[in-house]
TIBANU-580308 format. One record per residue (C-alpha): x, y, z. Coordinates in steps of 0.1 Angstrom, whole numbers, padded with zeros to 4 digits. Layout:
# residues N
{{X Y Z}}
...
***
This chain:
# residues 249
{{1158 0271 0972}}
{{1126 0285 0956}}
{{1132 0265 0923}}
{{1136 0232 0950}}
{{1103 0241 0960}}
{{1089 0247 0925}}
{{1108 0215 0912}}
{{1087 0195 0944}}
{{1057 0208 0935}}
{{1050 0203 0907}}
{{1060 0166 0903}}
{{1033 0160 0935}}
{{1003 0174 0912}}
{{0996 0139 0895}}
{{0992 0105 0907}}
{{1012 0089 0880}}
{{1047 0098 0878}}
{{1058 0121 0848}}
{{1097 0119 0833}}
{{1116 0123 0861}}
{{1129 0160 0872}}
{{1160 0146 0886}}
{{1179 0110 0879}}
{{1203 0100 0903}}
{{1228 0067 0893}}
{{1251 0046 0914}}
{{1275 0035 0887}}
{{1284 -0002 0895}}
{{1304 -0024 0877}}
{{1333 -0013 0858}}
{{1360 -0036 0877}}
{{1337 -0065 0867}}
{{1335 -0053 0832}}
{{1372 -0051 0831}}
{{1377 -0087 0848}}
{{1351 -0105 0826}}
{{1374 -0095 0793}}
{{1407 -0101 0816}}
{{1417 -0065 0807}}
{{1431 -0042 0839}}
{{1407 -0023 0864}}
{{1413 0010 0845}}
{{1402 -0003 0814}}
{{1368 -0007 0828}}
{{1371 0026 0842}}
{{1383 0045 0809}}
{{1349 0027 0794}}
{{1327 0039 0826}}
{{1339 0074 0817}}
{{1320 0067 0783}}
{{1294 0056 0798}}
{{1295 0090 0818}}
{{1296 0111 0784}}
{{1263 0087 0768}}
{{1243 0092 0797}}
{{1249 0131 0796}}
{{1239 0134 0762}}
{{1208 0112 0767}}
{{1194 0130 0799}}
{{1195 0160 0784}}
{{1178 0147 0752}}
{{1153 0133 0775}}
{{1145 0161 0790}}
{{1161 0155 0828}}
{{1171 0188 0845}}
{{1191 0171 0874}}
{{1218 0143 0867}}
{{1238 0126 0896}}
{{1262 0106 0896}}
{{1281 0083 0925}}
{{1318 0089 0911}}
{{1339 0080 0943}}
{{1319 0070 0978}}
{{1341 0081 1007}}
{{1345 0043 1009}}
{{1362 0038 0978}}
{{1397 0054 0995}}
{{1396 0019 1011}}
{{1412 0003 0975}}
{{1442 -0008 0963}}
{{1465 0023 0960}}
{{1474 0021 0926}}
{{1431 0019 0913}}
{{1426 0046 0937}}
{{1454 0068 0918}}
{{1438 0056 0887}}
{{1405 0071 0896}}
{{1420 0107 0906}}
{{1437 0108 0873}}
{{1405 0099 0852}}
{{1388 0125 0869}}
{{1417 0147 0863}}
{{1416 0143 0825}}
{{1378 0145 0823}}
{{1377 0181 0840}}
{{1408 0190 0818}}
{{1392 0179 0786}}
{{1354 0181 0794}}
{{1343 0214 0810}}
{{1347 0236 0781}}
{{1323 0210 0761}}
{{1297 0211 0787}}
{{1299 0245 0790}}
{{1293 0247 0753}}
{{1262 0228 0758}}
{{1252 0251 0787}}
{{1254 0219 0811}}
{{1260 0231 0849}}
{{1290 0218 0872}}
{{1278 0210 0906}}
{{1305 0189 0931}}
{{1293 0171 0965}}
{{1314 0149 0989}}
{{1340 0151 1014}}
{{1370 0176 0994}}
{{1395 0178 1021}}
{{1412 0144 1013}}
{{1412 0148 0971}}
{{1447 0168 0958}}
{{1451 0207 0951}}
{{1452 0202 0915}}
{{1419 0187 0918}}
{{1408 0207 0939}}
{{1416 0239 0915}}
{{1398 0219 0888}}
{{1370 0212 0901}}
{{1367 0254 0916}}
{{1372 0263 0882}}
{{1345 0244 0869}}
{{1317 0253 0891}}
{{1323 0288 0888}}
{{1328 0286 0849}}
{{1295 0264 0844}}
{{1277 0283 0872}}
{{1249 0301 0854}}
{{1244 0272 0829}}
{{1203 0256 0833}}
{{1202 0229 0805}}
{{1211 0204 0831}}
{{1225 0206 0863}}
{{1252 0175 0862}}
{{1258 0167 0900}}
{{1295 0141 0907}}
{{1297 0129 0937}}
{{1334 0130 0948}}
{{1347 0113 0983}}
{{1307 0113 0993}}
{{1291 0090 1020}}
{{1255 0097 1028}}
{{1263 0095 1065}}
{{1291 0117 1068}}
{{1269 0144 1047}}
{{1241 0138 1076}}
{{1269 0143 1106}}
{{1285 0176 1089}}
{{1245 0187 1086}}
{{1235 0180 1123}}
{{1270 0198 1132}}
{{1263 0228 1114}}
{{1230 0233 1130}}
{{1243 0225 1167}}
{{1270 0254 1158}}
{{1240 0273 1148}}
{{1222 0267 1183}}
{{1258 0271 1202}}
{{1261 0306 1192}}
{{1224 0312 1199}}
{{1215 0320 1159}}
{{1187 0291 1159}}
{{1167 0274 1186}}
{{1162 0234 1184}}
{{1121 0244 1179}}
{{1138 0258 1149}}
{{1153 0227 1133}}
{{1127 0213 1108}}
{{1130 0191 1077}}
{{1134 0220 1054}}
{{1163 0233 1075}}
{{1180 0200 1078}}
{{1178 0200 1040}}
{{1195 0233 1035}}
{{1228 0225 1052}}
{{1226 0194 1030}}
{{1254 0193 1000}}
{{1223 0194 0978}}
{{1210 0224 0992}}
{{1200 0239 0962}}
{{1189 0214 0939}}
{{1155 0188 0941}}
{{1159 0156 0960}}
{{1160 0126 0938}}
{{1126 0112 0919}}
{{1144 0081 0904}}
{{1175 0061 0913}}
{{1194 0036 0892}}
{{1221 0012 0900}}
{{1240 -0010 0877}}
{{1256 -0046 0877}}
{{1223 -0065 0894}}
{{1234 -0050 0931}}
{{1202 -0039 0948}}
{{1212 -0015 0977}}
{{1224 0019 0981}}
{{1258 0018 0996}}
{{1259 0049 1013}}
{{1243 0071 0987}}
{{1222 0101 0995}}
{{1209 0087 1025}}
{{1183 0119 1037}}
{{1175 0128 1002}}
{{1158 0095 0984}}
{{1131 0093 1014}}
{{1106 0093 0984}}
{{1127 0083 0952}}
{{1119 0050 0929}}
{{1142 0028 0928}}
{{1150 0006 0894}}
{{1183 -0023 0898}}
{{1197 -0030 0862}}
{{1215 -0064 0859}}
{{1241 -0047 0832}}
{{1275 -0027 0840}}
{{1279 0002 0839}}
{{1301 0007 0806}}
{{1276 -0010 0790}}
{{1249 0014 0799}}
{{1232 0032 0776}}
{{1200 0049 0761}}
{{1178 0019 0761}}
{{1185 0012 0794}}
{{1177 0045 0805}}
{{1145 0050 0790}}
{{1138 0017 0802}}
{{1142 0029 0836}}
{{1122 0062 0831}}
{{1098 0038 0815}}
{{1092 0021 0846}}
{{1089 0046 0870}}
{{1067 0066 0847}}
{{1047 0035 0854}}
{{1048 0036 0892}}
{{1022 0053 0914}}
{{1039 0082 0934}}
{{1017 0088 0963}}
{{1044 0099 0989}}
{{1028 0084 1018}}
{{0993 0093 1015}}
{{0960 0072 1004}}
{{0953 0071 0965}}
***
């Protein structure tokens, strides 16, 4: 929690905003990518998956501590069967076949969302990881899996109403910074800069308590055709912006 703190801090000190600590990214667009070149839905989403392994490489060559990513929104079990299965076993291969890479590169593992509905083997896969990758500080690469922003907020307010059931807190004793710990993102900073792709401007669900303060930048491009222009055009333009987080210049 102290290097949350730290990480707050220090990006407060200056008016204009430096590179951005943390980069969160709503990945939109892959089913449109697919449909545009009249290829199936998991086409797009084998190319997304690339898309995942650029922007990896170019945050940490860009000097981003904190990636996140919106894998699967807690909505997304509302598709067809058959792309939802596609999804799981994507996600399947890349821990399979990724981990011991990122590990290599001393990238962190870090998992948020709802894991009571994804499968056992999954499950294992994504244990394994965390606790392999664990130690690792050249970026901490965040996935959110079965997330909603909502349902984070509910399981948070829950936690602390346990807390005040048993007599442990008071309701005097339930500020911001407490809230925030019982958060998924407990332990890492909360967003400075959030991207979506494919020309949708909203935020479907995505980190709802956390981006109270974060800039905002809407790309009209999908995401398998993201890359490192389009990211540095992004950090660009909130390097740009004047961060004043609700107090007079």
């Amino acid at each position: 929690m102290l290097l949350v703190k730290e990480a707050f801090a220090s990006r407060k000190k200056s008016k204009q905003a430096d590179t951005p600590v943390h980069v969160a990214i709503i990945m939109d667009g892959n089913g449109r990518w697919a449909k545009k070149r009249a290829l199936p839905k998991v086409a797009g989403h084998k190319r997304g998956a690339d898309a995942v392994r650029r922007c990896v490489e170019d945050s940490m060559d860009l000097g981003i501590k904190y990636l996140t990513l919106y894998a699967f929104s807690s909505e997304n079990w509302n598709r067809p069967e058959n792309e939802v299965n596609d999804l799981m076993s994507l996600l399947q291969r890349y821990l399979t076949k990724e981990v011991d890479e990122l590990h290599e590169k001393n990238i962190r593992l870090n998992f948020i969302g709802d894991r009571s509905k994804l499968s056992s083997n999954i499950l294992k896969l994504l244990q394994e990881a965390e606790i392999k990758t664990r130690d690792n500080s050249r970026l901490c690469l965040t996935l959110a899996l079965s997330y909603g922003g909502r349902a984070e907020i509910i399981d948070a307010a829950r936690a602390l109403a346990e807390k005040i059931k048993t007599g442990e807190i008071n309701p005097e004793d339930i500020t911001e910074e407490a809230f925030s710990s019982h958060l998924h993102t407990s332990d890492i900073p909360d967003p400075d800069l959030i991207i979506r792709t494919s020309g949708e401007q909203r935020i479907s669900n995505f980190l709802l308590w956390q981006i109270a303060y974060a800039e905002f930048v809407f790309l009209d491009v999908l995401w398998p055709d993201f890359n490192r222009e389009m990211l540095e055009r992004a950090i660009s333009e909130y390097c740009g912006r004047d961060r004043r987080y609700g107090a007079r210049p």
